[in-house]
Every structure is written in C-alpha cells, then in structure tokens.
N, C-alpha and C positions, 0 to 999 in steps of 0.2 A: 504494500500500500504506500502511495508517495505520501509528501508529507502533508501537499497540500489537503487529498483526498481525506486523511485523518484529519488534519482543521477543519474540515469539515462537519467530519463524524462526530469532532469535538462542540464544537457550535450548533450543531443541531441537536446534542442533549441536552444544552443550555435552551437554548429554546423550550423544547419541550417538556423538560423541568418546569422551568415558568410558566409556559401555559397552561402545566397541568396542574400548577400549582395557585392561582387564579381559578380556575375552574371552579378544582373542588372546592374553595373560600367562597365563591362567587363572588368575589370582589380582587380586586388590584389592577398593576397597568401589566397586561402581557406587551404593548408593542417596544416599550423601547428594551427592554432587555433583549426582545429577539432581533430585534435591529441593530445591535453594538453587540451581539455575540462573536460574531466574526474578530472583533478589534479585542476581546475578552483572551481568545482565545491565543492571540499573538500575544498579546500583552502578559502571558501567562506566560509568554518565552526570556520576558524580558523583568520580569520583579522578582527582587532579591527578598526574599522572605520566612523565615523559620514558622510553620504551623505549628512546631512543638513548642515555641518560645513565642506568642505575638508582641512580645512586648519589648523586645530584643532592639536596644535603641540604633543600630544602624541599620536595620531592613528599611526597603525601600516604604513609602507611603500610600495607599491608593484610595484617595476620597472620593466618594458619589455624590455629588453636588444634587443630584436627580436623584434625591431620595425615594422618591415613588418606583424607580426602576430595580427595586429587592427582588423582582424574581429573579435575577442576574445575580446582584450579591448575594442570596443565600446557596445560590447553586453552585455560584467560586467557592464559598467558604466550604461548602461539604464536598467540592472534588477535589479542591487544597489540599482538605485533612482537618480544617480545625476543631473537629469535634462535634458539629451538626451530623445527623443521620437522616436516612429519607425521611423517618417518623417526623421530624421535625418542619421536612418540606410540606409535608401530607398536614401541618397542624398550623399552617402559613394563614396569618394576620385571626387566630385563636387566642380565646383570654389564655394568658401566663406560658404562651408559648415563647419557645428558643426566636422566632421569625414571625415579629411585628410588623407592621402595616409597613412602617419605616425604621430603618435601622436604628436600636441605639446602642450608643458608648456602654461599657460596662456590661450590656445584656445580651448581648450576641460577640463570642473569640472572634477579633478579626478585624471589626468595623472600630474603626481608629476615630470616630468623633461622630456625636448625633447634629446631623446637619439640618435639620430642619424645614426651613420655608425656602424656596430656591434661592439659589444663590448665596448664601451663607457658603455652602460648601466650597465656592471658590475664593471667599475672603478665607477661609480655614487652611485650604491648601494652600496658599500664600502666606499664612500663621507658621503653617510647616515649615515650610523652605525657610522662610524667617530667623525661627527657631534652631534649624539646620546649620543656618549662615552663621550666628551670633554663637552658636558649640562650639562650630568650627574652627572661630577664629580665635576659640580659649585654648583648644587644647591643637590643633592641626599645625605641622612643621611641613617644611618645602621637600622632606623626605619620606615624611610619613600622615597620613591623612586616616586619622579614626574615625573623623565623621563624613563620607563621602555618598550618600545617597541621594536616591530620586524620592520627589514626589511628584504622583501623578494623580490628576484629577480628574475624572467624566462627567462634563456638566453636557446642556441642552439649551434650547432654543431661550426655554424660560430663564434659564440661571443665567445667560448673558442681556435680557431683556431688563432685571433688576438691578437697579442703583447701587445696589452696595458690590455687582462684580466689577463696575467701572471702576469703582473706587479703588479696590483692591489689586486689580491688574494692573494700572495705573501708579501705584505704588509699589507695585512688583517691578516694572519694566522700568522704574525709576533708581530702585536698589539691583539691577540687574541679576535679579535671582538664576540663574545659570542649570540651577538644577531644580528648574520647575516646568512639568508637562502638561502642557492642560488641551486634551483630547475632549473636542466638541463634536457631540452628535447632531450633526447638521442631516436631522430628518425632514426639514420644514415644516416642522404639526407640530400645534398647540391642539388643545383642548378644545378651542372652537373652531378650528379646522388651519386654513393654510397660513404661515406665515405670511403671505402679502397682506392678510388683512389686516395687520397691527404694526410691520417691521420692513423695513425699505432699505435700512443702512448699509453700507459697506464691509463688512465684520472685518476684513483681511484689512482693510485700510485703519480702521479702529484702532487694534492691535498695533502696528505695524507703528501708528504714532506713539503708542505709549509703547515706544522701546521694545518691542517681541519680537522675535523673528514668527512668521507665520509659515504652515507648510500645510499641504491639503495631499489628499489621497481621496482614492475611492475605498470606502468604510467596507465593502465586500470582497476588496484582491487582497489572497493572504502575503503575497509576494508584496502589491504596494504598503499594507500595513506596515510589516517588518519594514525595510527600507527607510520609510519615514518615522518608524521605532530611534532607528540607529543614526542618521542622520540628528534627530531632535538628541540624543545624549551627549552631539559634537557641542552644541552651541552655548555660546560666550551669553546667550541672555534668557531668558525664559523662553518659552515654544508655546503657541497656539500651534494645534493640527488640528485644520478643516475635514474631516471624515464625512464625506458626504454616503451615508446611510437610507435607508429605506425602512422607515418605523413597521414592523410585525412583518420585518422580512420572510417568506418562507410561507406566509398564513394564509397563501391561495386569494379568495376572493376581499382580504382582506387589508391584506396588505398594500400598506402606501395609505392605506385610510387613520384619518383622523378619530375613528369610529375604536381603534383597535388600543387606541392608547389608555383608556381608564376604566374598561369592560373585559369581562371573558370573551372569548373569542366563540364560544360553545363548544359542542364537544364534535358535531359532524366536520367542520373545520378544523381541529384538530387531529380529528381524525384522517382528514385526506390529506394534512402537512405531511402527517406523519408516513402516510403509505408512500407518498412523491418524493422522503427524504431515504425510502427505504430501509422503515423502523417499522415495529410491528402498531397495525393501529389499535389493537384491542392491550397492547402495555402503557399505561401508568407509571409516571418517575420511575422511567426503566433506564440504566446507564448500562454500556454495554463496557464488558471486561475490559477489552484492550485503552478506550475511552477512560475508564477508573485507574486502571494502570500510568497513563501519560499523565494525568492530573495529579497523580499522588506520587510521581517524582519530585515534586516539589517540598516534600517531607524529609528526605534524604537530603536533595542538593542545598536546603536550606538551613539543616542544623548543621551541613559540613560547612556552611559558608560564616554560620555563626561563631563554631568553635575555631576557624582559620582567624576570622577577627579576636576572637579573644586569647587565642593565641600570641599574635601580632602585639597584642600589649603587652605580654612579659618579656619581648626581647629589648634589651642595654640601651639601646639608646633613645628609648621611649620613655626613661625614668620620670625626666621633668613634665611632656607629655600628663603619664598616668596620674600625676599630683595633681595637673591642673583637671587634669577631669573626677578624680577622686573628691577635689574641692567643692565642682560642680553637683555630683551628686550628695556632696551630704549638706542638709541645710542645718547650722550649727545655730540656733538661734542667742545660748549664753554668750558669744562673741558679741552679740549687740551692745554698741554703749550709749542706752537711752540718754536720750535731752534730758535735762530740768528745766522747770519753768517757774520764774521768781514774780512776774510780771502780766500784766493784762497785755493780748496779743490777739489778733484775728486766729483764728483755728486751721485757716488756708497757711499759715507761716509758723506754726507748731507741725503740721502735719508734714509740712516742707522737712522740718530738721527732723521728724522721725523718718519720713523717706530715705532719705541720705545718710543715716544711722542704718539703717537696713541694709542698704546697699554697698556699705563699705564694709559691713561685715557678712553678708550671705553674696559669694558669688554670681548664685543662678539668681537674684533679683533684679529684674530691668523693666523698662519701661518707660512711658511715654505719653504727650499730649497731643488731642488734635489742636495743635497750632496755638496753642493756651498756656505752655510752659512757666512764662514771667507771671501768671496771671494765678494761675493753680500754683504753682510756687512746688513746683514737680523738677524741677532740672535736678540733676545729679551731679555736685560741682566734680571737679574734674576727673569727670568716669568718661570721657569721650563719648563719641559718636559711634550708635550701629553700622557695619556689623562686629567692630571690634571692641567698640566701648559699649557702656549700659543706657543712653540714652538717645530715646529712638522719635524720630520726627515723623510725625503718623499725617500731616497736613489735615485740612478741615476735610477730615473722613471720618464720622465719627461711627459711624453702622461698620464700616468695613474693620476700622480701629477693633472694636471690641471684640468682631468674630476672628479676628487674627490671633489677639488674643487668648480666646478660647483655645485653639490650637497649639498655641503656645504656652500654655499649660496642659497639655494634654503630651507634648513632647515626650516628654520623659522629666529632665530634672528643674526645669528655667519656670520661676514665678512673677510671671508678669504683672502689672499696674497700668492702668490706662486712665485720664484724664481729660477732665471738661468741664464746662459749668452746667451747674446742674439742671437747670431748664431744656440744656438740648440733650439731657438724657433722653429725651423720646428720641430721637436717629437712633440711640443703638437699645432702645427696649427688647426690640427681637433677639440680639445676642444675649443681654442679661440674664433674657426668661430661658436660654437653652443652657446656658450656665448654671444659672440652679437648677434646671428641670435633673440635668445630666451628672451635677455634684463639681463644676470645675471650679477649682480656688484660683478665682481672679480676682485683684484686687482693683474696682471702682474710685478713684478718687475725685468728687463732686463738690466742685466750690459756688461761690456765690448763691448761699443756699436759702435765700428767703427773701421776702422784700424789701432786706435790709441793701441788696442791690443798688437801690437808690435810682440814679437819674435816665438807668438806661429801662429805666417802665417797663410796663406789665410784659412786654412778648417776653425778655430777659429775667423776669422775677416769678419763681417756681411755686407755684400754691400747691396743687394736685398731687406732684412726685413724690412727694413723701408717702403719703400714704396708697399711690399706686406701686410702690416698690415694695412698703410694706406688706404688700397684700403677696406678694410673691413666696411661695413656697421655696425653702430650703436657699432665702435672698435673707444675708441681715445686714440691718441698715442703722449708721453708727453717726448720731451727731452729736459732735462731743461737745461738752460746755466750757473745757478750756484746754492747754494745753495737756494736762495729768491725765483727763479723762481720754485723750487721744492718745495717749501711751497705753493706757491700759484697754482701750479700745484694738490697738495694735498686735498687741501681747494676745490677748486672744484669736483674733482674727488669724493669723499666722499659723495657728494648732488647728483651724479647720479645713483639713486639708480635701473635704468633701463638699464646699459651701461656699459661694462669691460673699464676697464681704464689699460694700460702699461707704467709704468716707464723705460724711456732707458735710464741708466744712463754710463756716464764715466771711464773708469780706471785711466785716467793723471788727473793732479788737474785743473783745470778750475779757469782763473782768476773770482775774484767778479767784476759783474756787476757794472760801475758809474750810479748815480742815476740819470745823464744829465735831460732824458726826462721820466722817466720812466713811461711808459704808465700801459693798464690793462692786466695784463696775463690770466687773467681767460676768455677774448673772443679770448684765443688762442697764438695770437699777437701783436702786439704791436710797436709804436714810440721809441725807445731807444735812438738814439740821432740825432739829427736834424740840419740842417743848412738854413737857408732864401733860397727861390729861387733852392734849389735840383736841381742838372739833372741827379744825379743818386742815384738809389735805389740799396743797399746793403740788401739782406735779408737771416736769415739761422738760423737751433737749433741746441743747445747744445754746442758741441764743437768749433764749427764754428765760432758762433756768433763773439767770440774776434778774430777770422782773422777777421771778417767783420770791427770790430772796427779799429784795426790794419789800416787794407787796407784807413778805412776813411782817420785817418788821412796824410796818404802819397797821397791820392788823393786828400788834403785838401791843402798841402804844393805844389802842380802843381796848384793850384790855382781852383779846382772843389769843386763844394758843392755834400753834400752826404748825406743822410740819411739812417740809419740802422735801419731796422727793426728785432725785436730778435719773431722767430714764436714757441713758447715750445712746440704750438698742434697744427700740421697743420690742422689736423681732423674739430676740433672746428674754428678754423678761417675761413676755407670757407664756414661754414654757416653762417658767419654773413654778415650783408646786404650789400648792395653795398657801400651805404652811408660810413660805418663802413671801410670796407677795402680800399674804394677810401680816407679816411684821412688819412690813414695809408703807403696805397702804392700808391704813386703820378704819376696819368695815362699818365704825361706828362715827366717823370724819364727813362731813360734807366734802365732800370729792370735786376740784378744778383741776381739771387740763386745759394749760396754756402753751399755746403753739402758732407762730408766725403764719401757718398753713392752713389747709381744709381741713387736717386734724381730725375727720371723722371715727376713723377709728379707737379713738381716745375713748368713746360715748363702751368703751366693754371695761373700759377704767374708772371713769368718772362718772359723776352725775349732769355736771355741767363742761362745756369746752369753751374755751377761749379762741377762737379760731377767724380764718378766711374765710368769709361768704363770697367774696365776690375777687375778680382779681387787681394786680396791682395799680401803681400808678406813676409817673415819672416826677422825683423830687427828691431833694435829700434824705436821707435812711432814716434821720431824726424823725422829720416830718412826717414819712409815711409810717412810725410807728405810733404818731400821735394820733392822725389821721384814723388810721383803722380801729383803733385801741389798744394799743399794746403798749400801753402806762400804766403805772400804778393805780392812778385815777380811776382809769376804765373798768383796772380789773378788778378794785374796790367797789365800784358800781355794779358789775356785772355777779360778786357776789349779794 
C-alpha cells in the first residue's frame, strides 16, 4: 500500500469516527472535522508528542481554535494513545463523559487549553509560542536549544472573522514568532451558508501585512500538505497556511454544504460515504488494524523523543542551562521581599512595588499592559523587554492580551499578569470567564477602579464590574484598602494555583489602615475596628473602607457603637463558614455596605447598601464622591 493510499485509509477513519460519533449524540459538527482530516493526518507526521507524558514541556503544541470540530480531536487523541477508548467516542457530548460538546483543559489527556468562543484559540496559540519565546531565551544557548518547538493551531473561517484573532496575529507577526503554524480551514461555510455573504477581505494580504509569511495548499493532496508542513518549519516568522478544504469532505450529497456543519449527516449518508471509501457500511467506530497500528507509533517515537531530551540535559555543558530552567520551574515564593507601607498611597503604586517584589524574586513571573504601563504602575524596573526580559508590551489589545495569557499559564512553568483599567475589563471578559471556568492562575491587574476616576467621566468610570466579576465562579476579586491589605491580598492569590485572581486597585491615595483590630485578610474579610456591644455594622473594599472608618467615628460621637469591617475579597469571604463570618459581621448589627459601585450583591451581606444607581460623571474624584454620596454626611443620612 503507498503511503498516500494509507492517508487515506487514515483520514477516512477520522471521518467516520466523527460522523459516527455525531450520529449516535445526535448533535455536533460532522463537516469540519471530515474536511481537515486529510491535513490531521499529515500533521500526525509532523508533531513531536509523548501520549505517555502530555505534559512533557517540549512537545510540540496543537490548539483547535474551532472548538466545535471534537469529532476530529477526540478521534486524534484515541488513535495517538492518550487514553480515550471507543466507549468514550460512543458517549460523545454525554453528561460526565471523557468527550464534551467542546474540549476542555484538565478533562480530556491531550487538549492543551479550553478555547472556547472562536477565536480565543488563536490569541492562545500565540500565548504559546509566546511562552515558548520568553523559556527560551532563559534557558537556550547558540549550542544547545531545550526549548525548541512548534505550535500549531486549526482555526476556521469564524476564528479569523473575530476581533480578538487580529489582534493576536498582529502581535505575533510583530514579535516575529518563528515557530508559530496556524493552519486555516479555508472551507468557505459558516453556519448561514457561504462566506461571501458576511466576508470579502483579502486573508493572504491581511496576514502578509502583519508580518506572516503566508502559504496555501490544496487541504486534500497528501503530497501538497507535507511540502507546505516542511516549508512552514523553515520560516524566520510565523506561517498562515491557506488549506483550501471542502467542509464534510467525503459525505456524498453533502458535502461542500453549509447544511453539514452543525447537524448529523444521518445514517443513509453515512452509510454510502462509507461503502464509496471502501469500509464496511453496517460498522460503527470501526478503525481498521493497520490504521491503529500507524496512529499509535506515535506512543513509541514520542517517549523516545522525550527521554532523548531529557537526556540532553544531563550532559556538561548544559550545567548553567539546567539552573536557569531548574529556576524557572520552581516558584520559591519565601524569596519574596514584600514592601512596607508607612504612608497613604493610591493602591495602583503599592501594587506596583509588590509586582516588582515578585518579579525579582520568582523567575517565571512576567507580564504586561495593554499600552497602560505608566498608568497601572505594572513596569518591571529593569527586567527588560520580551522575549528576553519580563516585560511585555501587549499594545491596546486587551481581548487578545488576556487569552495569550491564558496560554501562558497553561505552558508549563511562567505566571503571567496582564493589565488595564478597569472599565475596559469588558474587551477581555470572554478570556477571564474561561480562566476561571478552566482553573488558570492569571493574574488581573485593574486600576482606576471607581468613580474616583475623576474627569475622564462615566465611559472611563466602572460601576457594574465589580460585581459582574464577582459573580464569576472560581474568579476572586481583590480590592485592597491600602497598601498591607495588597500584600496580603498577594500572599494569597499566588497559592491558588487553580483560580484567576484581579487586583482592583485605586487612582486617589488611600489612607493606611490603623492596626485597631486588625483581623485576617486572607479569609477575605475581616474585624478592622471594633466597639463592645455594636449595633451597627459598617462594611466595604478599597476605597470605601476609610469612609467606613470616617463614618464610625461621627456615629461614635452621637453616642452609637460601630464596627467596620474592611472585605479586600468579597469572593473569598463568603465561602467561609458561618461561624467565621457571624464573628465578623454581628447578626444582631444593623448591616451597611458601602461601595463606590452597583454593589448589588452586598444586599446577601447587609441590610442596606451604599451604592451606584446610576453611572458616572466627569469632574474631580472629590466632587463626584460628594455628588453621589459617598460622604460621611450621606452615609449618616442614609443610615
């Protein structure tokens, strides 16, 4: 049998995996997976990969930006070897199955990041390569290169149609990522039928200006495939390959149709693919021997390719090499040597000198702002420039910013930080929610976090976000009330190595905290200062908190006791027990939350809130806090 004739035989079980796999769910997309089978299948000639080890930090990368095309990735990962069985194909988009609708990180051997809404997965694969760059240039010498991989990525019509791939590509073809593939399924079907009806652009000329070299094949010659495999590992800058494909290749009357991509294909058509590819049409997820045999050499040449590297690291002249990446992997967090804070200061310039405490003692911490650095107070003084130093110039990208990120903590050992102000946290909402959805420790840094913004008015001054963030599962959200409380905000955040953490820090200086009562911040919140016999409960973060104090004492002078409580996480405080938060917030206190925000969710804390009904306004910080009520006065009145 030639070899092409076997690409063949290989590519047509991929196919029919998938559509048989679709079928019986009655739901998924059979077309694109049997359309980029062909390119699956070469590409299986060309990824350096350990089944036995997925996690093996130099194998090659391979992200599905077209998350909807799993019948393709679950049918690589079970002819690879990673541990999927047919049962698992046969249980495809099933409660608590191995093979979900869409791939995720952590729940399926294999699948190296959950990418979610299109196009994420091409900001992610350029997170990679990223990632790849800024390793390499810790530990890699002119004679020996530990970190030398690909990443390659299969996006589609839609993932180049969203905003956040411009951005991302854009930003690749700027740092000349070299060993980035990003293979497009140029099927021309969307979901309401043919690309002319939405999409007119030039894609080769797109590309080509933001620095890529471009190269096209036909997505079905196994010969063109290879060729522009091998070609694209030459090049000095990123690769767009145009694969021009045929969505439900193979599927008879259906094929090329629009109709094939988010439906089963049924089982008569199925069945005559099958008979015309000369497979039995009465078998079901049937792979044939020789077929299992070609796909699970990759079991072999991949743990011999594993142990050849990690061989390569104990020989002599690698010694300084191995430290520098021995460094990288361990994150030593007792090296840190936190700030003091003597003085009242913005929380955006306490958070500044714990960044740069971090970074000077954990290797793998780096990071960066969209275009916001002097402003978020995020530089890393003299840590240089990506890819050799820790600080990375992400430009006003803030969507594609944060899904790189994600990637970049998902690498292996580098904990990234990304920055902005907090109002245009909505750009990169979609990556936040797949960060906590998926468990990745990114760290958020969000300044200018309230009305206290001042004159650049309401589009610039964040009501909502707070408590749209707070609403996020397995998201905690940290605004600290002064410099101390951001250290120990930090101190925590760092140990969840499962959970994005946001810093929402200040622009006006924040007085320092008195040490009256001070409780534990790290369950969140906290006893700040106390009085015998309470009946009323002050509670709020950040900027607030010293109204709260404020307010005590004039409630204190009308002859009222008061306790303040200072909350940095609201997130984390109401996990902790009953017991915990009833010492803290006294059930028998008239209950105020006050908060520069909409603050709604404060109403499962308090009885009454202090909050934002409506949004900002353009005028000095003083003013708009008098304006809204966020005085003494007001909150005197409002009790």
């Amino acid at each position: 049998m030639s070899d092409n004739t076997m690409r063949k035989k290989m590519a047509d079980t991929i196919r029919f995996l998938a559509a048989d796999m679709v079928q019986k769910a009655n739901s998924g997309h059979p077309g694109a997976p049997m359309g980029l089978a062909d390119i699956a299948v070469v590409l299986s000639e060309h990824f350096k990969h350990n089944p036995k080890n997925p996690s093996w930090l130099n194998r090659d990368r391979l992200v599905f930006s077209g998350g909807h095309a799993t019948g393709l990735i679950y049918s690589l990962y079970y002819l690879w070897g990673y541990g999927l069985e047919i049962e698992d194909l046969k249980e495809f988009r099933q409660l608590d199955s191995l093979t979900p609708g869409h791939p995720e990180y952590g729940h399926t051997a294999g699948v190296e990041i959950t990418t979610g809404p299109l196009g994420q997965g091409v900001a992610n694969a350029v997170g990679f390569s990223m990632a790849s760059k800024f390793m390499g240039a810790q530990v890699n010498s002119d004679t020996a290169k530990l970190i030398d991989h690909t990443v390659y990525c299969l996006c589609g019509d839609g993932d180049l149609e969203e905003g956040i791939s411009y951005e991302a590509c854009s930003l690749a073809g700027h740092n000349k990522l070299d060993n980035l593939i990003l293979i497009y399924d140029s099927n021309r079907i969307t979901i309401e039928g043919n690309t002319d009806l939405s999409i007119s652009e030039d894609i080769r000329a797109r590309f080509e200006s933001q620095g890529w070299e471009v190269l096209e094949c036909n997505g079905h010659d196994y010969d063109e495939i290879n060729a522009t495999f091998n070609q694209a590992k030459k090049a000095d800058r990123p690769v767009l390959i145009i694969a021009n494909t045929i969505i439900a290749k193979g599927a008879g009357p259906l094929e090329g149709s629009h109709h094939a991509h988010g439906a089963p294909l049924g089982e008569d058509v199925i069945a005559d693919a099958k008979r015309g590819a000369g497979f039995d049409a009465n078998k079901k997820f049937f792979v044939p021997e020789d077929v299992m045999a070609r796909f699970r050499c990759a079991i072999e040449a991949g743990d011999l390719a594993e142990r050849e590297w990690i061989h390569s690291l104990k020989t002599a002249p690698l010694i300084e090499q191995n430290e520098a990446l021995d460094a990288m992997l361990k994150h030593d967090f007792s090296r840190i040597q936190w700030p003091e804070f003597d003085k009242a200061d913005a929380t955006r310039n306490t958070n500044g000198k714990v960044l740069n405490a971090i970074a000077k003692a954990v290797p793998a911490f780096i990071g960066g702002s969209a275009d916001l650095s002097p402003s978020n107070k995020t530089h890393l003084q003299d840590m240089g420039i990506f890819p050799k130093g820790k600080n990375i110039y992400f430009g006003i990208r803030e969507h594609a910013m944060a899904s790189i990120a994600n990637a970049m903590a998902l690498y292996g050992p580098i904990m990234p930080f990304t920055s902005t102000f907090f109002v245009f946290s909505d750009y990169l909402k979609p990556a936040a929610r797949i960060a906590a959805l998926t468990g990745i420790q990114q760290f958020f840094i969000w300044t200018h976090d309230s009305i206290g913004v001042g004159e650049d008015g309401p589009t610039h001054q964040p009501i909502e976000q707070l408590s749209q963030f707070r609403a996020l599962p397995n998201f905690y959200v940290w605004r600290p009330a002064d410099g101390r409380e951001n250290v120990e905000a930090w101190k925590v955040a760092l140990e969840m190595k499962k959970s994005p953490s946001a810093f929402v820090c200040s622009r006006q200086s924040l007085a320092l905290l008195p040490d009256a009562v001070r409780g534990d911040a790290s369950r969140g919140g906290y006893l700040l200062a106390s009085d015998d016999n309470a009946e009323i409960t002050l509670m709020a973060s950040g900027s607030e908190v010293e109204l709260a104090l404020k307010t005590k004492e004039a409630l204190n002078t009308q002859g009222k006791k008061v306790n303040v409580v200072s909350v940095p996480c609201y997130d984390l405080f109401i996990e902790q027990d009953e017991d915990y938060i009833g010492s803290i917030i006294k059930k028998d206190t008239k209950k105020i939350a006050i908060e520069a925000a909409r603050a709604l969710e404060w109403y499962r804390l308090a009885d009454e809130v202090v909050g934002m009904d409506t949004f900002g306004a353009s005028a000095p910080a003083n003013q708009l806090f008098e304006k809204f009520g966020f005085t003494v006065e007001a909150v005197l009145a409002k009790i």
